[in-house]
C-alpha positions in Angstrom: 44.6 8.2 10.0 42.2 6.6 7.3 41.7 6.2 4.1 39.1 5.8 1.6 38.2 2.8 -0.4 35.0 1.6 -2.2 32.7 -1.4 -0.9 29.3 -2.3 -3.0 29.8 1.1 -4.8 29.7 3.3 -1.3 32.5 5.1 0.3 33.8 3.4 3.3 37.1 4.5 5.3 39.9 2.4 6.9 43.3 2.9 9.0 46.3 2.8 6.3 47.6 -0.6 6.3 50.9 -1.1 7.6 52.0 -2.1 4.2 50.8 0.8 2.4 54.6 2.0 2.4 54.2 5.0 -0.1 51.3 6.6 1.9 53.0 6.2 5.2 56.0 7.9 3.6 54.0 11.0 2.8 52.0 11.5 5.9 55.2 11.1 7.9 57.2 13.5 6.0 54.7 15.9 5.5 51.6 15.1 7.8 50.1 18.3 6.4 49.1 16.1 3.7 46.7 14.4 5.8 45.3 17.0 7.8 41.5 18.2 6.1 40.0 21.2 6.6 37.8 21.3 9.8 38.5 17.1 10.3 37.3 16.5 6.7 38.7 14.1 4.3 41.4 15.1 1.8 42.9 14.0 -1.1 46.5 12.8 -1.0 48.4 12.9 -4.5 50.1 9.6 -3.7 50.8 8.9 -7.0 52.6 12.8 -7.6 54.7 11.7 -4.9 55.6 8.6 -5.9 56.9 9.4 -9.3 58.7 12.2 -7.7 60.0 9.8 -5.4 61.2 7.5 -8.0 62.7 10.5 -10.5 64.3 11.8 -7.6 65.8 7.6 -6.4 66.8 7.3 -10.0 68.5 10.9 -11.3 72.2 12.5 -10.7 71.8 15.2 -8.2 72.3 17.4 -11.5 69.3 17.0 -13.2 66.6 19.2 -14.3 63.0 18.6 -14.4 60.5 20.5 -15.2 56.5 19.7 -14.2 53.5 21.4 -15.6 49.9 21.0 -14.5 46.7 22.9 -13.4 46.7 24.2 -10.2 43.5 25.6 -10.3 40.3 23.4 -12.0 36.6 25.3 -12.0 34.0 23.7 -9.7 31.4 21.0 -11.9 28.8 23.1 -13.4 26.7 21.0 -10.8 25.8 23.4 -7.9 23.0 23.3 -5.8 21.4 26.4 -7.0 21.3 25.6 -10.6 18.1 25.7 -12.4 18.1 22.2 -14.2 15.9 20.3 -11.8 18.6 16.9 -13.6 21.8 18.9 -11.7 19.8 19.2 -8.5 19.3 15.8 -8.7 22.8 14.2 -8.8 23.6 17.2 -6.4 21.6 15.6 -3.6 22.8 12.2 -4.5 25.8 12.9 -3.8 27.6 9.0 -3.1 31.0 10.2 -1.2 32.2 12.7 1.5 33.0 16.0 0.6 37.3 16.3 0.6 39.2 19.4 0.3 41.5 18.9 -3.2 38.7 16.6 -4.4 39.3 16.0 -8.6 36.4 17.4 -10.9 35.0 14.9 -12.9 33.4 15.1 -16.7 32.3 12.6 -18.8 33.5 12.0 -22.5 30.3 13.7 -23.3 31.2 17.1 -20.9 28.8 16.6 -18.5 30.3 17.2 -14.8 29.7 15.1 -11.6 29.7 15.8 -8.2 31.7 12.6 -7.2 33.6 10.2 -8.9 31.4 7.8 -7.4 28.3 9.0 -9.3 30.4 9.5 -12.3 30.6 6.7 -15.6 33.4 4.1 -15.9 35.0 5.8 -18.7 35.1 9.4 -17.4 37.8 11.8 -16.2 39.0 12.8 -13.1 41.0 15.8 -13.3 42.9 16.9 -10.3 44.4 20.3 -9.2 48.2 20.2 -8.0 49.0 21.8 -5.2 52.6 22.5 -6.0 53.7 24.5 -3.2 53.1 21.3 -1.1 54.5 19.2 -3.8 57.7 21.0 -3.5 57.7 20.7 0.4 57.3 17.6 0.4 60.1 17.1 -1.8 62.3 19.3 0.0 61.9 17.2 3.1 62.4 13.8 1.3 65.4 15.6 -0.1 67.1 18.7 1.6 69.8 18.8 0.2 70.3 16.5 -3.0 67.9 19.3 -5.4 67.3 23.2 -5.7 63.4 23.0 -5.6 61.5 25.9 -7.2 57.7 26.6 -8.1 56.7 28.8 -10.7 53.8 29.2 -12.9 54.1 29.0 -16.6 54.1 32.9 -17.9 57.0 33.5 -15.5 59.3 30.3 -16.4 58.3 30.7 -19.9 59.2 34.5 -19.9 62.4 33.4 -18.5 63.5 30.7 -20.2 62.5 32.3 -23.6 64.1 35.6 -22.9 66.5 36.6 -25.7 65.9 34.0 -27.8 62.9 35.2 -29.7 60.5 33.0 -28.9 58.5 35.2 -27.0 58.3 37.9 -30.2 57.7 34.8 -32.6 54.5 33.9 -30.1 53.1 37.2 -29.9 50.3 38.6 -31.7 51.8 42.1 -34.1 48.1 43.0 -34.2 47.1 42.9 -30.7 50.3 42.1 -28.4 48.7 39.0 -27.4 50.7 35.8 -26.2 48.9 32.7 -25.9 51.6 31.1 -24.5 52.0 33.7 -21.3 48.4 35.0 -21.3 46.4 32.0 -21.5 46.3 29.0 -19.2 47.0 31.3 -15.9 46.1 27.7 -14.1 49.3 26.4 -14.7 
């Protein structure tokens, strides 16, 4: 198993180092993790996992936690067959390997890369969570110390909010509508 790390602004892969303890963790609990589609890279949230890790090494079995994030990002309005000759461009120039779970990456400005290693330094790099494998991986950390469930936001909100009238107070009288359920169906 490799990794990826930068040299003289390419992309150039490595075995894990022995003392790369938190990434070691992951793959053997979960080698899923490391396995890309067809052979091809894939991006490990190794930092996800880590602060799970930690909430997990530091809080009573009892505890609740609740984590919210996309799970679903858009592809960069970069594509090979757009019409802006600029796009085609930094398509084609393309500096790192194509990973499944790859981030998308925008500028302060809005303007999307197709790497992070074509992108500015002060950009952001937005990644989708897979948090079905979150949750297994934290289920086989921890089988048995936590109650692990996934959910996206209009059912746990719907849940939680039931009765209390929340949900009526969010709601649109004119048109029904509920930002809070309807919109954001990535999360």
């Amino acid at each position: 198993m490799e990794y990826a790390c930068i040299q003289n602004n390419k992309e150039v892969f490595k075995p894990i180092p022995k003392s790369d303890r938190l990434l070691r963790t992951i793959l053997s609990k979960l080698p899923s993790y490391g396995q890309g589609v067809g052979g091809s890279p894939i991006w490990i949230p190794s930092v996800a996992c880590g602060v799970l890790m930690n909430i997990a090494n530091q809080r009573p079995t009892n505890s609740h936690i609740i984590i919210a994030d996309f799970d679903y990002l858009p592809q960069p309005d970069i594509l090979p067959s757009s019409s802006s000759k600029e796009q085609q461009d930094d398509y084609e120039k393309r500096l790192s390997l194509y990973s499944h779970g790859e981030p998308l990456v925008t500028d302060m400005k809005g303007k999307d890369y197709i790497c992070y290693l074509n992108a500015p330094q002060y950009s952001d790099i937005l990644y989708p969570t897979n948090f079905n494998k979150l949750a297994m991986f934290c289920k086989k950390m921890y089988p048995t110390k936590y109650d692990i469930t996934v959910r996206k936001q209009n059912s746990f909100l719907s849940e939680i909010w039931k009765g209390t009238g929340i949900l009526q107070a969010t709601t649109s009288r004119w048109t029904g509508y509920n930002s809070m359920i309807q919109n954001f169906v990535n999360c």
